[in-house]
C-alpha positions in Angstrom: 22.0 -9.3 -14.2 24.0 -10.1 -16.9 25.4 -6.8 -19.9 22.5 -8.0 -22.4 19.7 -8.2 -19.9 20.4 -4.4 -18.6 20.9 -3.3 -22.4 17.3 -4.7 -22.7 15.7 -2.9 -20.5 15.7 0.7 -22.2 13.8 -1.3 -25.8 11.6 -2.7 -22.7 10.9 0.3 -21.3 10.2 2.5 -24.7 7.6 -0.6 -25.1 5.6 0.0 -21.8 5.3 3.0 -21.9 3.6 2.7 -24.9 0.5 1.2 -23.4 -0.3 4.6 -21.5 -0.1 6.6 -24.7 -4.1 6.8 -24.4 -3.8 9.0 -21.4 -1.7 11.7 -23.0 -3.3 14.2 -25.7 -0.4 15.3 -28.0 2.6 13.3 -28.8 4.8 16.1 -27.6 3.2 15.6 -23.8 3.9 12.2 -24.5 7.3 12.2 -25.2 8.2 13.9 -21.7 6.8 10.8 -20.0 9.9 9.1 -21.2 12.1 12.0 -19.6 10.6 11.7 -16.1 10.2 8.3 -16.3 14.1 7.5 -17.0 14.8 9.8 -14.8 12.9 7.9 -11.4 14.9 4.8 -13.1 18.1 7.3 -13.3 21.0 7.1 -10.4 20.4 11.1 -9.8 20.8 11.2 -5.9 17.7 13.8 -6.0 14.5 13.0 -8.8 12.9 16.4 -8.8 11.8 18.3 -11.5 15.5 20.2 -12.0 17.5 17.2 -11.4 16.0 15.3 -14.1 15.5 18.3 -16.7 19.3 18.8 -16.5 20.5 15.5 -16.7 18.0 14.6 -19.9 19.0 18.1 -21.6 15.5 19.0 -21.5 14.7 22.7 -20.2 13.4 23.2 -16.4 10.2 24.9 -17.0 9.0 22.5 -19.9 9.3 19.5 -17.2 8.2 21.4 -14.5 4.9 22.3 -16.8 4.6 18.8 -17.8 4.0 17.8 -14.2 1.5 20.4 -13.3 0.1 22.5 -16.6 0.4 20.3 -19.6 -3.0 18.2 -20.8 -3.0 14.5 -20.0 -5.4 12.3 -17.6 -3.1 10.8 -14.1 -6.1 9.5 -13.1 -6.3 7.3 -16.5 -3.2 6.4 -16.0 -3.8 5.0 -12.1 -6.6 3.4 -13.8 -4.8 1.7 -16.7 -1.8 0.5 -14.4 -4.8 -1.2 -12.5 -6.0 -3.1 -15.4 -2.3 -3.9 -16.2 -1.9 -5.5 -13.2 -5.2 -7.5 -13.4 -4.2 -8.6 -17.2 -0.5 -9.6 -16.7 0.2 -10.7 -13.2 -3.6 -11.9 -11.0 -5.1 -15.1 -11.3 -8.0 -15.2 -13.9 -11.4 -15.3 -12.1 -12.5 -18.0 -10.7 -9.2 -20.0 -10.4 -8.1 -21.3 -6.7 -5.4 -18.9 -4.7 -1.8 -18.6 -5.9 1.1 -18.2 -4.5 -0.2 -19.6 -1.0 -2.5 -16.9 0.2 -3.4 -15.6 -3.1 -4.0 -12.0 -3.9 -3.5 -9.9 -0.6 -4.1 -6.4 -0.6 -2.2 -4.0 1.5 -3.3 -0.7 3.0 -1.0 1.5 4.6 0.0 5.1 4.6 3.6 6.6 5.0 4.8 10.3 5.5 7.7 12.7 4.3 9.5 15.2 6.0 8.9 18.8 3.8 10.0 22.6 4.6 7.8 25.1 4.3 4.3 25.5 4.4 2.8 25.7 0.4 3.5 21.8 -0.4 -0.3 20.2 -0.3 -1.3 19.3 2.5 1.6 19.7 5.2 1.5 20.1 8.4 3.1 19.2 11.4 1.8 15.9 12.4 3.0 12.7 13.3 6.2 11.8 10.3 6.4 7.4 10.6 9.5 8.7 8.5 11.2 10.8 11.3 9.1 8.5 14.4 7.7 12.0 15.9 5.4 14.8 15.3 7.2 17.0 12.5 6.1 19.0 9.3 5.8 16.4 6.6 2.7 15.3 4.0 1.0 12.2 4.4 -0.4 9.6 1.4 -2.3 6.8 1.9 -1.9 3.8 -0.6 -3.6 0.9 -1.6 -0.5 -2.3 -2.7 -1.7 -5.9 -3.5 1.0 -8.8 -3.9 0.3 -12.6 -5.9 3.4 -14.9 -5.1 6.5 -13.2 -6.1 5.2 -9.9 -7.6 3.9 -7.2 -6.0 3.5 -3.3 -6.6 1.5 0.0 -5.9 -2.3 0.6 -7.0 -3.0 3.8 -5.4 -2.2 6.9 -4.0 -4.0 9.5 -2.6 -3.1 12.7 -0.2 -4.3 13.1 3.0 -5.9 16.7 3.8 -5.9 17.7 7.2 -9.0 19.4 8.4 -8.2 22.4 10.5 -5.2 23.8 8.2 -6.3 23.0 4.8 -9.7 21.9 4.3 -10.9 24.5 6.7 -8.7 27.3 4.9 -10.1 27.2 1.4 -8.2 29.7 0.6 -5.0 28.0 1.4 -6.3 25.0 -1.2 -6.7 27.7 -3.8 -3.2 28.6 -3.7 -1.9 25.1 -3.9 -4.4 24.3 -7.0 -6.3 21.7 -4.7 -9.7 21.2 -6.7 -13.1 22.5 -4.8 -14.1 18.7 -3.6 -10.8 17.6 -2.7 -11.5 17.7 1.2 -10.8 16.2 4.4 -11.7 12.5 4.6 -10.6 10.3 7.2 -7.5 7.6 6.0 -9.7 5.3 6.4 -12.2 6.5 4.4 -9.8 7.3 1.7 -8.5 3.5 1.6 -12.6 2.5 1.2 -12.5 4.7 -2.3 -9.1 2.9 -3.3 -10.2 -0.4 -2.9 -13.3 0.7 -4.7 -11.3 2.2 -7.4 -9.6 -1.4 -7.5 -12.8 -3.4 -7.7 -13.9 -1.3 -10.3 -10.8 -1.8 -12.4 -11.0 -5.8 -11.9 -8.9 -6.4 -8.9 -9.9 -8.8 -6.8 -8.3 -9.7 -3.4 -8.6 -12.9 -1.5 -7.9 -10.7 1.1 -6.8 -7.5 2.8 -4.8 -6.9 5.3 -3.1 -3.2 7.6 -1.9 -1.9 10.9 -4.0 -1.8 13.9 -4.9 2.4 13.2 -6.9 1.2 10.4 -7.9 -2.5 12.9 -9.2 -0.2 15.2 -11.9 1.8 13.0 -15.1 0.1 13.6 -16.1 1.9 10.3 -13.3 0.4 8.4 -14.2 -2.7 9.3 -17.9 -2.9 8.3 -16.9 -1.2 5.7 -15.2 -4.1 4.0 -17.7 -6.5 5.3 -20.3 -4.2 3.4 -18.1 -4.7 -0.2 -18.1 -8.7 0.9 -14.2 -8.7 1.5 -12.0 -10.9 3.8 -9.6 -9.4 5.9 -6.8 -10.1 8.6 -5.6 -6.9 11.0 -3.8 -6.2 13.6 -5.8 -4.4 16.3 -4.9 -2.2 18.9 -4.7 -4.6 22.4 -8.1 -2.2 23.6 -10.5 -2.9 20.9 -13.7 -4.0 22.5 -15.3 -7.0 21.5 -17.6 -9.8 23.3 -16.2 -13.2 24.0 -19.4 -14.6 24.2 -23.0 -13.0 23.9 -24.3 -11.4 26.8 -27.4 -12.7 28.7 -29.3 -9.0 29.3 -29.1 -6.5 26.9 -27.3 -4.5 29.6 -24.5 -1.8 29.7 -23.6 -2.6 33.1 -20.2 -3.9 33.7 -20.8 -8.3 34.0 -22.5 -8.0 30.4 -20.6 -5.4 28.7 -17.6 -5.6 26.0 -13.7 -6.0 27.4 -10.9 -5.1 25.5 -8.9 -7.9 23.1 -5.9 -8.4 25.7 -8.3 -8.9 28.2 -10.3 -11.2 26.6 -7.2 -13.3 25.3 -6.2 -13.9 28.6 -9.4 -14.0 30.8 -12.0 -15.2 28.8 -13.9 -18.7 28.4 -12.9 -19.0 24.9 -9.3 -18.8 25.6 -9.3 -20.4 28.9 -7.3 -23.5 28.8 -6.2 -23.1 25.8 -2.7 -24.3 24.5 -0.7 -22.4 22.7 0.6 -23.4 19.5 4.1 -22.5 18.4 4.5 -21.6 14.8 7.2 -20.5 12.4 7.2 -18.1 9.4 9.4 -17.9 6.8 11.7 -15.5 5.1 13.4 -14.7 2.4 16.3 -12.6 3.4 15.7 -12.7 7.3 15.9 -15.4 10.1 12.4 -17.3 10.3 9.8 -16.0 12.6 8.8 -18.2 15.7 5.3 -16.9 17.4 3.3 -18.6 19.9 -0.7 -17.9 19.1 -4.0 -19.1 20.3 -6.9 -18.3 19.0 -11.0 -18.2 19.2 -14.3 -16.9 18.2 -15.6 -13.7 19.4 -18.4 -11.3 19.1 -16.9 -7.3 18.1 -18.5 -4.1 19.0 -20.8 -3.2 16.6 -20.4 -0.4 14.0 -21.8 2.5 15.8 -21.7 5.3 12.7 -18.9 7.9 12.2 -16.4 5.1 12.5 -16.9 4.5 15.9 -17.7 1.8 18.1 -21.3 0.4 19.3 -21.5 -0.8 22.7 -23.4 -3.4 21.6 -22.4 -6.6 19.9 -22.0 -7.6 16.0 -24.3 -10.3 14.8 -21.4 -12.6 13.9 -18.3 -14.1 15.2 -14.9 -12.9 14.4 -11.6 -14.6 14.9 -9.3 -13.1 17.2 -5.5 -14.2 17.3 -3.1 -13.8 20.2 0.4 -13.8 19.0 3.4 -13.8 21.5 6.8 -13.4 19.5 9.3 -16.3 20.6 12.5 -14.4 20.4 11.1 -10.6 22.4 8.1 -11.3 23.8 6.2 -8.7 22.0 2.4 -9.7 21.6 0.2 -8.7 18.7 -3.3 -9.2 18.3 -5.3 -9.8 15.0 -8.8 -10.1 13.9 -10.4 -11.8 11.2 -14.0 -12.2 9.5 -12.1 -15.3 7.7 -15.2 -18.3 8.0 -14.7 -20.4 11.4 -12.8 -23.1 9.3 -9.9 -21.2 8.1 -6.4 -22.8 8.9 -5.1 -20.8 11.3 -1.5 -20.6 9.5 -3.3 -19.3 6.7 -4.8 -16.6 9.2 -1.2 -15.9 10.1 0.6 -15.8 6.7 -1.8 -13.4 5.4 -1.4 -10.7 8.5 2.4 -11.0 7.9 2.8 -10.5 4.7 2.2 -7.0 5.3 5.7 -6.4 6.1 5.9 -6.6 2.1 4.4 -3.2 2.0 7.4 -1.2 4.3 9.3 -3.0 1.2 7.4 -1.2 -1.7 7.6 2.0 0.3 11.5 1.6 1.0 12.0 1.1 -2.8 9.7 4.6 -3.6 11.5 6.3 -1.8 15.2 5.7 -1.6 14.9 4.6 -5.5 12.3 5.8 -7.3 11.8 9.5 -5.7 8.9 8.9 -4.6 9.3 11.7 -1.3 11.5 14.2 -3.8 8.7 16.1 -5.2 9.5 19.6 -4.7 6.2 21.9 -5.7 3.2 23.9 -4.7 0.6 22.3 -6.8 -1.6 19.3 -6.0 -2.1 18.2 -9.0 2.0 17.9 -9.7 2.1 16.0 -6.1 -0.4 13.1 -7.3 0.7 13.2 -11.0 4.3 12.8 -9.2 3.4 10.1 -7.2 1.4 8.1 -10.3 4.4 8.4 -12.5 6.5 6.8 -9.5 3.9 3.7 -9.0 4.0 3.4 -13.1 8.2 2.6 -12.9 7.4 0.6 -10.0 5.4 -1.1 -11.8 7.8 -1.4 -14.5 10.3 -2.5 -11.8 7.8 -5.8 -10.5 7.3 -6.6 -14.1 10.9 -6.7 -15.0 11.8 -8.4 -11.9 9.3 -11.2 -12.2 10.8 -11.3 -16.0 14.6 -11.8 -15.0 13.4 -14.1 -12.2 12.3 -16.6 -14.9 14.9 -16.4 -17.2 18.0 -19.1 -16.9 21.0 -18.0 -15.4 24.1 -17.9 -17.4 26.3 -20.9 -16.3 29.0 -19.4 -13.9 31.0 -21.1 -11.3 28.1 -20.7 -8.9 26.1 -24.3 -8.7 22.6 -21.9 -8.2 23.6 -19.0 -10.2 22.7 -15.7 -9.3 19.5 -14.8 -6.9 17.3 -11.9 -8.5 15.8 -9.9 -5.8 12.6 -7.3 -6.6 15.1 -4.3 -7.1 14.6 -0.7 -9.1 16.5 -1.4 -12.5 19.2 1.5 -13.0 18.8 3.8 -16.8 21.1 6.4 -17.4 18.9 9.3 -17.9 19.6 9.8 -22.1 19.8 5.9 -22.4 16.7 5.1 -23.7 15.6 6.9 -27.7 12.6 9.3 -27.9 9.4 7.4 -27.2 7.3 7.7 -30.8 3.9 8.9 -30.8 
């Protein structure tokens, strides 16, 4: 980036933030918006309330009430960044895919280590942060991504059962409202992408790990809402390579699991495999050998789980073997019977993109620095981190367009999707 594109971005910045004015009630409440939000852009090693009150010149308690007491509408705000998206960066309706697969939405959760026991929801559970069972909070979170750009839609906490929903009490304390209670991930990614519909998102398709590819729920869930997906699966899911003859639970005519059946079965039997290779940006291509056919899955069988009978449709299930370690991976689809399988493929890696979006939260936005009791200053925290993220894709896909200054450099420089750096005081007071 060159000294007048960085000086550009605090006039930028004042400007966007002007669209979310509607979701603040006084100008004064307004106004801090512009002190958090430099200071998620800030280089402060630690975002938390203090950090940022200090380094703007503001005074602790009014920032710290601004997160959790003072009058304006998070929610609104979700929803507006939403229709942001939809206006300034998705395909209008009705047009043909961009940028290859088109819009693919990503569902995912993530965890971060915490102290203590008051922060909302903590517990010790498994930490994907830490790779073992630790105290820590966990979100869940709805991301989509069109060609180059792609950012956060949601967020929502996950409540465990038996230590918070159960303990009423302990929700009191922590402000967590009366029908905030425990819902399964899955079931909390189902009300995001809802939420998303609602707001005019619409994804060509969906894809997340094989937790949420083994929820038969899940699943039929998104087949209800008429939505395509790709997942991996967990090698045990049972589905039915064929239909069987009786309507029999007895072992000849009842489901097998997905590594089973990519090996054993008559729809895979004999065939090759096919050797394909997936691009990437800042990494060494991908080389997987897949094979792939139509099955029968277990049916949805209520509370999430599995029928032991089979679905009226066929599904596609993949079989990928990784060229380079051996690793395989298995993926389902309800994509129709004629979809390419490189487009199958491309769609169920692209998720990687979403470890990206998390890595940039949290190392640069302080997305896992909120320090606090209350629930409401955990999810207001976390939606004032997806709005500079936002800010961040925007900017990003901006710069990426623009010509390079000539240099000596025959391509000039590469702009990656990076966090853009504001001194905390660089940017004026936001006007009401």
């Amino acid at each position: 980036m060159t000294g007048e594109q960085v000086a550009a971005l605090g006039p930028a910045f004042t400007d966007y933030l002007r669209c979310f004015r509607p979701c603040f009630v006084t100008k004064n409440t307004f106004a801090h918006l512009g002190v958090y939000g430099r200071g998620l852009l800030s280089d402060l090693a630690r975002k938390s309330v203090e950090p940022i009150a200090l380094a703007a010149g503001c005074a602790v308690r009014t920032v710290q009430e601004f997160l959790t007491h003072h009058v304006w509408d998070h929610e609104r705000m979700r929803d507006e960044i939403q229709r942001r998206v939809v206006r300034e960066q998705l395909p209008a309706p009705g047009g043909g895919p961009t940028g290859g697969v088109g819009t693919v939405g990503w569902i995912d959760e993530t965890s971060v280590a915490k102290k203590g026991h008051k922060t909302p929801g903590v517990q010790r559970q498994y930490c994907g942060a830490s790779g073992k069972i630790d105290n820590c909070i966990v979100t869940v979170h709805l991301a989509c991504r069109c060609g180059n750009f792609m950012t956060m839609l949601d967020n929502d906490l996950f409540l465990p059962e038996t230590t918070w929903d159960a303990d009423r009490q302990r929700c009191k304390a922590a402000h967590v409202p009366d029908d905030v209670v425990y819902r399964s991930k899955w079931q909390i990614a189902l009300e995001q992408v809802d939420r998303a519909m609602g707001n005019g998102v619409r994804f060509d398709w969906l894809t997340f790990d094989e937790w949420y590819g083994g929820k038969p729920g899940f699943l039929s869930g998104l087949e209800t809402r008429g939505l395509l997906y790709v997942c991996e699966v967990p090698a045990n899911l049972p589905c039915f390579p064929s239909l069987p003859k009786y309507n029999s639970l007895q072992r000849p005519f009842a489901a097998q699991r997905v590594d089973n059946a990519g090996r054993f079965s008559k729809p895979f039997k004999g065939k090759p495999w096919k050797k394909v290779k997936l691009t990437r940006k800042t990494l060494a291509d991908q080389v997987w050998h897949v094979r792939a056919a139509q099955v029968y899955l277990a049916r949805h069988g209520g509370e999430g789980k599995a029928s032991p009978r089979p679905a009226q449709r066929t599904h596609w299930l993949i079989v990928a073997k990784s060229d380079t370690t051996g690793e395989m991976k298995y993926f389902v689809s309800n994509g129709p019977p004629r979809t390419a399988l490189l487009t199958l493929l491309k769609v169920a890696f692209t998720r990687s993109g979403i470890e990206h979006v998390f890595r940039l939260a949290k190392t640069e936005v302080g997305f896992g620095h909120f320090e606090g009791r209350s629930y409401k200053g955990l999810m207001r925290h976390m939606t004032l981190c997806q709005l500079v993220l936002l800010f961040a894709a925007e900017q990003t896909g901006r710069l990426r367009g623009e010509k390079s200054p000539p240099d000596d450099r025959a391509d000039g420089p590469r702009v990656e999707y990076v966090v853009p750096r504001l001194a905390p005081a660089s940017l004026p007071a936001v006007a009401g």
